[in-house]
C-alpha positions as MATLAB code, in Angstrom:
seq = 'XXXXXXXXXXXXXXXXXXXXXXXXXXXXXXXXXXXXXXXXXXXXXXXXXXXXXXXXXXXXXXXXXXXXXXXXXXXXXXXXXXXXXXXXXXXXXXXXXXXXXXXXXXXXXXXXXXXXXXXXXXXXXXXXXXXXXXXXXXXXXX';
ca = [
       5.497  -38.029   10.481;
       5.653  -34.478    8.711;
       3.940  -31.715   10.028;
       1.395  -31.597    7.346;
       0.253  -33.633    4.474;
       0.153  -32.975    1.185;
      -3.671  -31.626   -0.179;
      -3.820  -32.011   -3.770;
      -7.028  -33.286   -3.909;
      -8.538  -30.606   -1.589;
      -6.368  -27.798   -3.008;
      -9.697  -25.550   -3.990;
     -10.614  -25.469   -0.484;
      -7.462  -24.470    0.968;
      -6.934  -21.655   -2.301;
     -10.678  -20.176   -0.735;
      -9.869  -20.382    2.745;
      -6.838  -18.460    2.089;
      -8.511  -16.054   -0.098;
     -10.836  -15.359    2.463;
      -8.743  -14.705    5.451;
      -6.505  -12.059    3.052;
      -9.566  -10.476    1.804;
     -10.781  -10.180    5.417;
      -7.449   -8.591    6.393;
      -7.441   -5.931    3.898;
     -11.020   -4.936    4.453;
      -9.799   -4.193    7.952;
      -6.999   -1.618    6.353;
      -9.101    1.506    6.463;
     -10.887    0.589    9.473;
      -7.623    0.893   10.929;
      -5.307    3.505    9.099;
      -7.484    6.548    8.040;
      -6.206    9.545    9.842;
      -7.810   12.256    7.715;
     -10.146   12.394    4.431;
      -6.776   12.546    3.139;
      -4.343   10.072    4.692;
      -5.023    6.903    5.057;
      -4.401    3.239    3.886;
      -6.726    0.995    1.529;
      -6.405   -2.827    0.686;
      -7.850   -4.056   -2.097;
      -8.242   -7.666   -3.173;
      -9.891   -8.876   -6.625;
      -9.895  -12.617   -7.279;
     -10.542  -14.382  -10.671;
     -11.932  -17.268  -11.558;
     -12.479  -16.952  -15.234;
     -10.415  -19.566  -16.562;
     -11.317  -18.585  -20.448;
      -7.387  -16.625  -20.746;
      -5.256  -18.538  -18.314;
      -5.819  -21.774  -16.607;
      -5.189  -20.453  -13.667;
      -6.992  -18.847  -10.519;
      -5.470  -15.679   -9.342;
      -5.879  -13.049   -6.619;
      -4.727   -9.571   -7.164;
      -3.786   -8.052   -3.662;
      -2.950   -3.924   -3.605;
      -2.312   -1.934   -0.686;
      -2.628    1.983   -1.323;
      -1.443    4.333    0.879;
      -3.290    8.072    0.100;
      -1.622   11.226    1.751;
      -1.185   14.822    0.933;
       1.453   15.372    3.147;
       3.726   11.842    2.235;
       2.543   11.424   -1.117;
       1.404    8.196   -2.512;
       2.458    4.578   -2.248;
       1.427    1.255   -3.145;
       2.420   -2.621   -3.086;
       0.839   -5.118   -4.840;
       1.150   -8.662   -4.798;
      -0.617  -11.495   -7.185;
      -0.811  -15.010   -6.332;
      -2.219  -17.935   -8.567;
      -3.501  -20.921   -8.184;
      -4.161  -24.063  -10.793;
      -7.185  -25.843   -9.865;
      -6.431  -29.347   -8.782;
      -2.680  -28.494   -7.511;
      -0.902  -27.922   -4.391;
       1.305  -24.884   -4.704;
       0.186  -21.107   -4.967;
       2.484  -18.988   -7.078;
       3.425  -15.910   -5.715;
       4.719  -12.352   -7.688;
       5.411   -9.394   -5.667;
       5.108   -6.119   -7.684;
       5.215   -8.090  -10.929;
       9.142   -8.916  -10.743;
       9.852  -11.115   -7.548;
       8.426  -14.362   -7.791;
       8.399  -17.712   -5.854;
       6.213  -21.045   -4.766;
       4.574  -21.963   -1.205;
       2.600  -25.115   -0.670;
      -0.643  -25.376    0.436;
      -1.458  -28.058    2.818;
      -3.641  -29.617    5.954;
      -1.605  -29.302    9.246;
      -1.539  -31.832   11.742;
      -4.754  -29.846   13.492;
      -6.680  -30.598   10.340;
      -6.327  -26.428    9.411;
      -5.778  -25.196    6.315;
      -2.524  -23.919    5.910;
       0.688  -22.698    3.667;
       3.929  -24.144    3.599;
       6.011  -21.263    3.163;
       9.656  -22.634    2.562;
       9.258  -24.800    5.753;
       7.533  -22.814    8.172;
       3.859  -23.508    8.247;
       1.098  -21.473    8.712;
      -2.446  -21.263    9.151;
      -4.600  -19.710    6.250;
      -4.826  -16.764    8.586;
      -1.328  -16.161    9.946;
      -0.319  -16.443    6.497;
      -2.784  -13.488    5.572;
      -1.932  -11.675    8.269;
       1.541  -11.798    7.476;
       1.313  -11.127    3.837;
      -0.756   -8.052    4.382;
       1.248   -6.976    6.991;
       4.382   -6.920    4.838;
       2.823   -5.102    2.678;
       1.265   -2.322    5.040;
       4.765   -2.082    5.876;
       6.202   -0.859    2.283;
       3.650    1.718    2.721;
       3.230    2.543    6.085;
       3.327    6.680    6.959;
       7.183    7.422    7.139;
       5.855    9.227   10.472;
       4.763    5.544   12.141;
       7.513    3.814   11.567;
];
C-alpha cells in the first residue's frame, strides 16, 4: 500500500490546513528576525477565495527583508488551488512553476506530496517559508 491516499474529495480541508500552518509560520517572521526599527524580516500571506475572476483559490506568500545597511529583498511565492482537486499549483516569483499533491498520510494527517517525499501540512510550511527566509536572509547570518 502507498504511503498516502489520494484526497480529492477532502481537498478543501487539506488546501486550509496548509494555509494555516504557512500563515502561522510567517506571522512568526518578525517575532524572530527584527534586529533594529530598521532591519528586520516580515512574512506576509493573503489568501483569496473570490472565485468571481479565476476559478481558482490562491495564496499569495511574500517574505520582505527591510535593512538600511543591506538594502532590501523580497521572495514571493503564489500557490493555487481548484476547489474539488488534489494538486496545489505552485509559482515562485511569478516565473518558476510546478505541481505537488495534496493528500492524507498513512497517520490520517494532512499532507503534500511534493515529487515523492511527503510531508505534513506543517513541515511543508515550514519548509516553504524557510526557503524563502533564506533568499533573503541578512548576508551577515549566513
Amino acid at each position: 500500500m502507498s504511503e498516502s491516499r489520494s484526497i480529492s474529495k477532502n481537498g478543501q480541508d487539506c488546501w486550509r490546513a496548509v494555509v494555516e500552518e504557512i500563515q502561522n509560520n510567517a506571522a512568526t517572521l518578525e517575532q524572530n528576525y527584527t534586529r533594529t526599527m530598521d532591519e528586520k524580516i516580515v512574512g506576509f500571506v493573503m489568501p483569496e477565495y473570490d472565485l468571481t475572476h479565476t476559478p481558482e483559490w490562491s495564496l499569495h506568500i511574500e517574505v520582505l527583508r527591510y535593512s538600511v545597511r543591506f538594502g532590501p529583498a523580497s521572495c514571493k511565492l503564489q500557490l493555487y488551488y481548484l476547489p474539488g482537486g488534489s494538486a496545489m499549483r505552485r509559482v515562485l516569483e511569478l516565473s518558476k512553476q510546478d505541481q505537488v499533491s495534496l493528500v492524507i498520510l498513512h497517520d490520517d494527517q494532512v499532507g503534500v506530496d511534493v515529487h515523492g517525499r511527503f510531508l505534513t501540512a506543517k513541515a511543508f510550511a515550514d519548509q516553504t517559508i524557510q526557503q524563502m527566509f533564506e533568499k533573503v536572509n541578512f548576508p551577515d547570518a549566513r
